[in-house]
C-alpha positions in Angstrom: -18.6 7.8 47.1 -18.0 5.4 44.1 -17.1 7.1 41.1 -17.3 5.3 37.8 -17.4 5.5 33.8 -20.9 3.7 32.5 -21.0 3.6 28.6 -23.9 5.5 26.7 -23.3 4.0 23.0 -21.0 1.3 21.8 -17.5 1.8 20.6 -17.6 3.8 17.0 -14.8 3.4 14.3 -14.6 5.7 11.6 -13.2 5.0 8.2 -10.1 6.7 9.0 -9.8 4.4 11.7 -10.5 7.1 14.5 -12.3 5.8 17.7 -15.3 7.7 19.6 -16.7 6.6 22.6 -18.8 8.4 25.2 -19.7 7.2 29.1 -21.8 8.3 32.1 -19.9 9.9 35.1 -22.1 8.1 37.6 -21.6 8.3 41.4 -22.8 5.2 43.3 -24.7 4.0 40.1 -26.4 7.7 39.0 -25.4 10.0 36.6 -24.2 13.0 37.6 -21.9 14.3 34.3 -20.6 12.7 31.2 -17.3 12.3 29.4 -16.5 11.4 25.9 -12.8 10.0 24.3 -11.7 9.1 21.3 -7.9 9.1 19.2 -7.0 11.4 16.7 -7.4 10.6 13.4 -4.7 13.3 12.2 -1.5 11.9 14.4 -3.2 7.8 14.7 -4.3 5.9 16.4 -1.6 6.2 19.8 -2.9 9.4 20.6 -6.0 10.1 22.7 -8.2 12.9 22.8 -10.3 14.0 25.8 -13.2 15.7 23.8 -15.7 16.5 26.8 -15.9 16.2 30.2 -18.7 17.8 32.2 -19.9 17.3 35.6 -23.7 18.6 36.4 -23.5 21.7 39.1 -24.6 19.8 42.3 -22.0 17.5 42.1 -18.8 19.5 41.3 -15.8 20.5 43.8 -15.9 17.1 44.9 -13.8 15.7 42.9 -15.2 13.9 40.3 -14.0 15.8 37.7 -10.6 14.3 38.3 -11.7 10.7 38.8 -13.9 10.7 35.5 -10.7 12.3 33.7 -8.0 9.7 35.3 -10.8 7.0 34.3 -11.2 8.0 31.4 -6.9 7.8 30.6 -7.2 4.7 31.4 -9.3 3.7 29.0 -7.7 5.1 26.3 -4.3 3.1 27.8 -6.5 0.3 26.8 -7.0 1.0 23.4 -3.0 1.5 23.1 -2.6 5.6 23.4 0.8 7.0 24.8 -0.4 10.3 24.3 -3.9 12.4 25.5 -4.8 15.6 24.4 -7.5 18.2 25.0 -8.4 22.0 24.1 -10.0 24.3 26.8 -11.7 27.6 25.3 -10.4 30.8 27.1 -12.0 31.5 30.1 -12.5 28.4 31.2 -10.3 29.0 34.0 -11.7 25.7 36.2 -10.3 23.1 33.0 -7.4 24.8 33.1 -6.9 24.3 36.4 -8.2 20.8 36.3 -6.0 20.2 33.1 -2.6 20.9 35.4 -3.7 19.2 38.1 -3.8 16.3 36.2 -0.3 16.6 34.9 -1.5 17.9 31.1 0.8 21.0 30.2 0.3 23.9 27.5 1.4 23.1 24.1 0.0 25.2 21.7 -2.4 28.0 21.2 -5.0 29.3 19.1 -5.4 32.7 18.2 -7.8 35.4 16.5 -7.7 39.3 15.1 -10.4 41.0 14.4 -9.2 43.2 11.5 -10.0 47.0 10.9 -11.0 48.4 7.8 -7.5 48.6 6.1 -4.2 47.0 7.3 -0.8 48.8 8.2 1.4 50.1 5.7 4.7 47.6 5.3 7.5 48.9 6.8 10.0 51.5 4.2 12.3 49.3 2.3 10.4 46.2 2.3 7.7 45.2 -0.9 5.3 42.1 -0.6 4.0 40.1 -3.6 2.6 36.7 -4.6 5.3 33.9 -4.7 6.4 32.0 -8.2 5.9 28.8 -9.3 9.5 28.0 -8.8 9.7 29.7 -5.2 7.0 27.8 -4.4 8.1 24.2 -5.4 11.4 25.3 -3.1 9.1 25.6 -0.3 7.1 22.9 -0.7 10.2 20.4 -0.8 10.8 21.3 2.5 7.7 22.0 4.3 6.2 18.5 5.4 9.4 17.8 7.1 10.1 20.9 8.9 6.0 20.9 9.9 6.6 17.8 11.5 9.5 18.7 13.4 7.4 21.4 14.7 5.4 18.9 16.5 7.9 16.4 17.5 9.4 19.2 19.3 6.2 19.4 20.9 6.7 15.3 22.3 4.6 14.1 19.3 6.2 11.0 18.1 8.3 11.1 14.8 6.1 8.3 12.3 3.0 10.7 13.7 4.1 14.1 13.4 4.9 13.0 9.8 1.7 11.4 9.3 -0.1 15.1 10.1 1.8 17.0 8.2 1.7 14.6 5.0 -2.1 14.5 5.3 -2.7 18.3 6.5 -0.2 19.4 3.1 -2.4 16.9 1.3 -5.7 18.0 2.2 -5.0 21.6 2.2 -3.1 22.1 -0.9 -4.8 19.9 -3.3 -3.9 21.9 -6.6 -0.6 23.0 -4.8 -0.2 27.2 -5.5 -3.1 26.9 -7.5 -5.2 25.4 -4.7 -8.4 27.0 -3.7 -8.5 30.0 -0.9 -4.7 29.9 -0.5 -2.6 32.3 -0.5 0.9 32.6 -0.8 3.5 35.9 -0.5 6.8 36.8 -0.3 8.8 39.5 1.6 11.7 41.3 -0.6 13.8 43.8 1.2 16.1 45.3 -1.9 16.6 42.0 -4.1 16.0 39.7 -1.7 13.7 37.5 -0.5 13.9 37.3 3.3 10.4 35.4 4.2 7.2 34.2 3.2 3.6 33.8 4.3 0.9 30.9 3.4 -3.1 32.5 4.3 -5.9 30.9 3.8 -9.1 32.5 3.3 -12.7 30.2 3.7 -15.7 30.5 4.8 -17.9 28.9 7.7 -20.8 29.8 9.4 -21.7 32.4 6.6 -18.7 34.7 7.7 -15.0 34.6 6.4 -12.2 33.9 7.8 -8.2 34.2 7.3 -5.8 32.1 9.2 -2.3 31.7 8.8 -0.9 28.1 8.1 2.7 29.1 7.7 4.9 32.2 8.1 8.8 32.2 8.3 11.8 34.4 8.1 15.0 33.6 6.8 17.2 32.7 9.8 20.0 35.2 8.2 17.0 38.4 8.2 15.9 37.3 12.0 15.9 40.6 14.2 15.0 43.0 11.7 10.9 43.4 11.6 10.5 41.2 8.8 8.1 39.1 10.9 6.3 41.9 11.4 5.9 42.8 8.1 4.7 39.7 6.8 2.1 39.6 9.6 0.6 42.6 8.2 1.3 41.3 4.8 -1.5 38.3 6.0 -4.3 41.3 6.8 -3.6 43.0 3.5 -4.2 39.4 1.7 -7.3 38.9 4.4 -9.0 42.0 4.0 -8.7 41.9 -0.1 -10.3 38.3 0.3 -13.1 40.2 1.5 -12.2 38.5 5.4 -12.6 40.7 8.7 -11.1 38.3 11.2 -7.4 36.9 10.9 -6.4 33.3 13.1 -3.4 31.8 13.5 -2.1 28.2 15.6 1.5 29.1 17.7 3.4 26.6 19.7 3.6 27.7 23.4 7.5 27.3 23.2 7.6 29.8 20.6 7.8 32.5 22.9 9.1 34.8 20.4 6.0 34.5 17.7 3.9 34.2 21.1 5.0 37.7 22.2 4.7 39.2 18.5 1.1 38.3 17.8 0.4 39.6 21.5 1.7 42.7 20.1 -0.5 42.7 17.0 -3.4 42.4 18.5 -3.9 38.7 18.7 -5.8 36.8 21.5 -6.0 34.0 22.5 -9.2 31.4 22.2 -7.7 28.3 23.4 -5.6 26.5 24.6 -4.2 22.8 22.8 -2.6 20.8 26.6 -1.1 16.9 26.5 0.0 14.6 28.6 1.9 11.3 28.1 0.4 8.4 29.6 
């Protein structure tokens, strides 16, 4: 048995510079699945993304899987990529599997709420409202640079993780406070502020949505609920938005935040894995 990649349209480029390619899995010269690459536009051109790989039913469990994905690195090696990632929908249990076989490990989730007719009371003693102008520009001189950090924790390469969060700031908050569908709150508990939450609220597919882009607790108010609080703070600001579902991105190393929007209700809808090449 000779497994190999046969291409199926020629190299494409974007205008961002993002490349998309897409190949036969063929055994012995016939096609038996398919596979598609390309790199990430939102961390450059180093990093890979496997976007597809599917093998037709006759021909799985006998390893072709894993030869059309380690083939398929190594194209990407060619076009200069240190880095490959992929996403896996839950339940896929056999990618997942696939996915740690081939070395890729969990870095990050996506998760989703569907919300009830009316969110939780806040907690006694604390009171939510919209943040100012001023607490806002606070925020925003230090948010590129500690979203960045979030993913060179996560092995993403500095001059990368900066260029995401530069153009994920950019494109989402356009008008800054004023932008479009976002939403941003404070927590007070007696005079002071202790946290804040950023929602946005769109629409796609004819239904609305809420997800939560940022939410953070003063390191001196850790321990006390306040997390909590501005979680249900993000349904309130949902649900008047006229939104019934609530979605969020965690880092798999954030256990703590992992283990909180487990509590809330929160599952799970896929999984983000990488692997350095």
């Amino acid at each position: 048995m000779t497994t190999t990649l046969r291409p199926t349209r020629p190299l494409q480029q974007g205008t961002d510079g993002a490349k998309n390619s897409a190949y036969d899995v063929c055994d012995n010269g016939r096609p038996v699945g398919s596979v598609e690459i390309g790199t990430d536009a939102a961390f450059g051109a180093s990093t890979g993304v496997l976007l597809s790989l599917n093998i037709d039913e006759p021909s799985r469990r006998r390893g072709r899987g894993t030869i059309a994905a380690l083939a398929a690195e190594e194209v990407l090696r060619g076009w200069g990529c240190g880095l490959v990632r992929l996403s896996v929908p839950e339940g896929n249990e056999g990618a997942r599997r696939l996915a740690a076989a081939l070395g890729y490990t969990d870095r990050s989730r996506n998760m989703l709420k569907d919300l009830g007719p009316a969110a939780p009371a806040l907690p006694d003693g604390g009171v939510a409202r919209e943040m100012t102008a001023e607490e806002f520009m606070v925020w925003r001189r230090t948010s590129i640079d500690t979203y960045a950090q979030s993913w060179i924790d996560e092995g993403i390469p500095a001059e990368q993780a900066m260029q995401k969060s530069r153009a994920d700031h950019a494109r989402n908050l356009p008008d800054g406070l004023d932008s479009a569908g976002m939403h941003f709150h404070v927590l007070v508990a007696g005079d002071t502020v202790v946290g804040h939450v950023w929602v946005s609220v769109s629409e796609a597919g004819g239904e609305a949505t809420g997800f939560v882009f940022d939410v953070e607790v003063g390191e001196e108010h850790r321990g006390r609920g306040h997390g909590r609080a501005l979680m249900q703070e993000a349904e309130h600001i949902t649900l008047a938005a006229g939104a019934r579902r609530l979605g969020l991105h965690v880092f798999a190393a954030n256990t703590p935040a992992l283990r909180l929007y487990e509590s809330l209700g929160y599952r799970t809808t896929q999984y983000n894995l990488a692997k350095n090449l």
